[in-house]
LUMTORZA-744118 format. One record per residue (C-alpha): x, y, z. Coordinates in nm, 2 decimals, decimal comma. Layout:
BEGIN
<node><east>X</east><north>Y</north><up>Z</up></node>
...
This chain:
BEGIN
<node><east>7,38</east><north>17,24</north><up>2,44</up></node>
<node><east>7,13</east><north>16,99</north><up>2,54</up></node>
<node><east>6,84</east><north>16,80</north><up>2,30</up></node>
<node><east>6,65</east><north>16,56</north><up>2,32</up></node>
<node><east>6,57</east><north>16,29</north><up>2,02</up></node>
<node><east>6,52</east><north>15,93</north><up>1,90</up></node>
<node><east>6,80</east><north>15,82</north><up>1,68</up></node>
<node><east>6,91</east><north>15,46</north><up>1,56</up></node>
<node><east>7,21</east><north>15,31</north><up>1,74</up></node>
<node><east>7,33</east><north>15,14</north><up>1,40</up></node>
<node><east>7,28</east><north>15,48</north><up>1,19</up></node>
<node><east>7,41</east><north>15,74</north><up>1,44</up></node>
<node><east>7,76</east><north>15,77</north><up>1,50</up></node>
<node><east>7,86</east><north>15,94</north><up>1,85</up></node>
<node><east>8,18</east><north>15,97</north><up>2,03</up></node>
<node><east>7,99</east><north>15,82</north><up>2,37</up></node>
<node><east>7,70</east><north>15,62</north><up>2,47</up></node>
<node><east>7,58</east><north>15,57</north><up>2,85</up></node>
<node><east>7,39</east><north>15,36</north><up>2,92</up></node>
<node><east>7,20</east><north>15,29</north><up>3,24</up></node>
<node><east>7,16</east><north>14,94</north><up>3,39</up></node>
<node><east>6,95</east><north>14,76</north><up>3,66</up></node>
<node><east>7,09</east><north>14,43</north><up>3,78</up></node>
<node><east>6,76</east><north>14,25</north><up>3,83</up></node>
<node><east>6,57</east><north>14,34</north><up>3,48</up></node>
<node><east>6,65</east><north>14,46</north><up>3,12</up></node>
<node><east>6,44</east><north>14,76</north><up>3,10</up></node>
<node><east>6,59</east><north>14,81</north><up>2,70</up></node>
<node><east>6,39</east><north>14,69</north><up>2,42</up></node>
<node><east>6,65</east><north>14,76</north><up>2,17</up></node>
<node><east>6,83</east><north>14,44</north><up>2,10</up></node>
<node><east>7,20</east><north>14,56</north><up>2,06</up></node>
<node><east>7,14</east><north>14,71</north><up>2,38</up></node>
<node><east>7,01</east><north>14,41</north><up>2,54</up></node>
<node><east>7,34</east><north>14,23</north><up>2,44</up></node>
<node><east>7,56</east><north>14,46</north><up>2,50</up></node>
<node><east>7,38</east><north>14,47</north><up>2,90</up></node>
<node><east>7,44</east><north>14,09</north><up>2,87</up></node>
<node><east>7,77</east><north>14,07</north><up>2,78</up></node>
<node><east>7,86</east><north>14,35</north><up>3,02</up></node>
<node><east>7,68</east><north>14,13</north><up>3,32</up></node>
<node><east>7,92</east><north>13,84</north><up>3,24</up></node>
<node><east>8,21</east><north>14,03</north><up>3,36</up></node>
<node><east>8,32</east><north>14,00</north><up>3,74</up></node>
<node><east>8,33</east><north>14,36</north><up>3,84</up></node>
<node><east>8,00</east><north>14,43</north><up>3,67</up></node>
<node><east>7,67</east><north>14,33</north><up>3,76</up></node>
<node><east>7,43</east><north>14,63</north><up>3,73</up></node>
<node><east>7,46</east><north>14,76</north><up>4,11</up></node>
<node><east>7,41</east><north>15,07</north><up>4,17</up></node>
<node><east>7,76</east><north>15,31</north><up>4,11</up></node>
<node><east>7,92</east><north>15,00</north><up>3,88</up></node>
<node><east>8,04</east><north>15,12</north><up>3,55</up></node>
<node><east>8,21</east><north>14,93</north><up>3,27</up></node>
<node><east>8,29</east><north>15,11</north><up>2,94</up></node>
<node><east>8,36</east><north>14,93</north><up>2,62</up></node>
<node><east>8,56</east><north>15,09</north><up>2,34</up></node>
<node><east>8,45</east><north>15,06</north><up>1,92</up></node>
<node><east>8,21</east><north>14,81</north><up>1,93</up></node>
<node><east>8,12</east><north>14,70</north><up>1,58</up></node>
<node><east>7,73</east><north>14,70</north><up>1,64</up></node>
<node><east>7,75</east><north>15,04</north><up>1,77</up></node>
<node><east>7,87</east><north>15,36</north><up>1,58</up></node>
<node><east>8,04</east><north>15,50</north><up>1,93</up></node>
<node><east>8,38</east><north>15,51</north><up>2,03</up></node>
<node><east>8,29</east><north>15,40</north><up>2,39</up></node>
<node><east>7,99</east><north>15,30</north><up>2,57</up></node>
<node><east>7,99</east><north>15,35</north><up>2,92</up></node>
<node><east>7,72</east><north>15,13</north><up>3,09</up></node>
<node><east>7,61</east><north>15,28</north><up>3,47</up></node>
<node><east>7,49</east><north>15,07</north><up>3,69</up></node>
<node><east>7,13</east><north>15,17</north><up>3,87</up></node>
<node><east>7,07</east><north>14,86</north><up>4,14</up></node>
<node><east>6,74</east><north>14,71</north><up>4,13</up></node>
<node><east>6,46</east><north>14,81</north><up>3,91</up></node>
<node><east>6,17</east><north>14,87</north><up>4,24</up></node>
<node><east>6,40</east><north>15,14</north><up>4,32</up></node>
<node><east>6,39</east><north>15,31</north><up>4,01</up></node>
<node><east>6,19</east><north>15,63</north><up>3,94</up></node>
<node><east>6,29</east><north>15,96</north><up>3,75</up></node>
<node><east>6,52</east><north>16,11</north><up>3,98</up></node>
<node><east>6,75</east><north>15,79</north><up>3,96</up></node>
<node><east>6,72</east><north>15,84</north><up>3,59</up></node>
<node><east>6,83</east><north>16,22</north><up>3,62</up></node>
<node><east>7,09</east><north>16,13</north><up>3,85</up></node>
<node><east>7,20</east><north>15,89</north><up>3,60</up></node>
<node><east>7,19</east><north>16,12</north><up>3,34</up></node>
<node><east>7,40</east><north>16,37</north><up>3,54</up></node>
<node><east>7,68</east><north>16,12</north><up>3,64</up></node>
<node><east>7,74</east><north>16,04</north><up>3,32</up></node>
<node><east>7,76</east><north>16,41</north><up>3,16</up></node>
<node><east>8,02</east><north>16,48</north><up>3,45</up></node>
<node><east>8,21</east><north>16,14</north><up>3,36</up></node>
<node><east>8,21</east><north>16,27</north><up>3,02</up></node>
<node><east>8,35</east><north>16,66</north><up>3,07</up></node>
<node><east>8,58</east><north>16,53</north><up>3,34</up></node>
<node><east>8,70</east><north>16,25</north><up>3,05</up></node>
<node><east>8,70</east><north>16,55</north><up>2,77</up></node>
<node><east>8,49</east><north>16,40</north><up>2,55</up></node>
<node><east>8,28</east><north>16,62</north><up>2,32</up></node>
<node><east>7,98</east><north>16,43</north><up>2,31</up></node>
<node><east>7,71</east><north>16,20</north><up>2,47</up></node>
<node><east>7,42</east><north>16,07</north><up>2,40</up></node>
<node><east>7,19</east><north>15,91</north><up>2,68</up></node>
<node><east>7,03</east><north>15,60</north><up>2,64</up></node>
<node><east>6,68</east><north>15,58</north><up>2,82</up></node>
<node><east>6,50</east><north>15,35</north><up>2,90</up></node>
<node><east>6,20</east><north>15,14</north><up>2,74</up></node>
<node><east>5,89</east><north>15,32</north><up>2,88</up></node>
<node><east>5,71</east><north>15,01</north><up>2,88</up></node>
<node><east>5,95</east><north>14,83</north><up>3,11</up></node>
């Protein structure tokens, strides 16, 4: 089943988070978020390009047992069917893992 609502990262606790990425500009407002995408960008094999992906497992900001951060490439190139695209990678990466549950991150509108 498929729904749509605003939750708290630090109050909700989910079995997966994906988050989408663009290497040349946050476009998160949420702080934990923001760090996460930070710390994520100081590893080797992950800098936001488009197909990347990094997951990290039980983060103690985060009530998820793994966020998986998908890279996008650069934010001019972003519209909404790179969002839905997004969106649909990761619900495949998610059935093909087994996983019972995710929860999309979007983006900040204003960014």
């Amino acid at each position: 089943m498929l729904g749509l609502k605003s939750i708290d990262l630090k109050k909700v606790k989910t079995e997966t988070l994906a988050i989408p990425v663009c290497e040349d500009k946050n476009i998160h407002d949420d702080k934990i978020i923001s760090s996460l995408i930070t710390r994520a960008k100081k590893l080797e094999e992950f800098k936001g390009d488009s197909g990347e992906e990094v997951i990290f497992y039980s983060l103690p900001e985060i009530k998820a047992n793994r966020i998986i951060l998908m890279g996008l490439g650069k934010l001019e190139k972003l519209n909404a069917e790179s969002l839905r695209a997004f969106a649909g990678k990761a619900v495949k990466k998610c059935i093909n893992m087994k996983l019972p549950e995710v929860l999309i991150v979007l983006p900040s509108a204003k960014k």
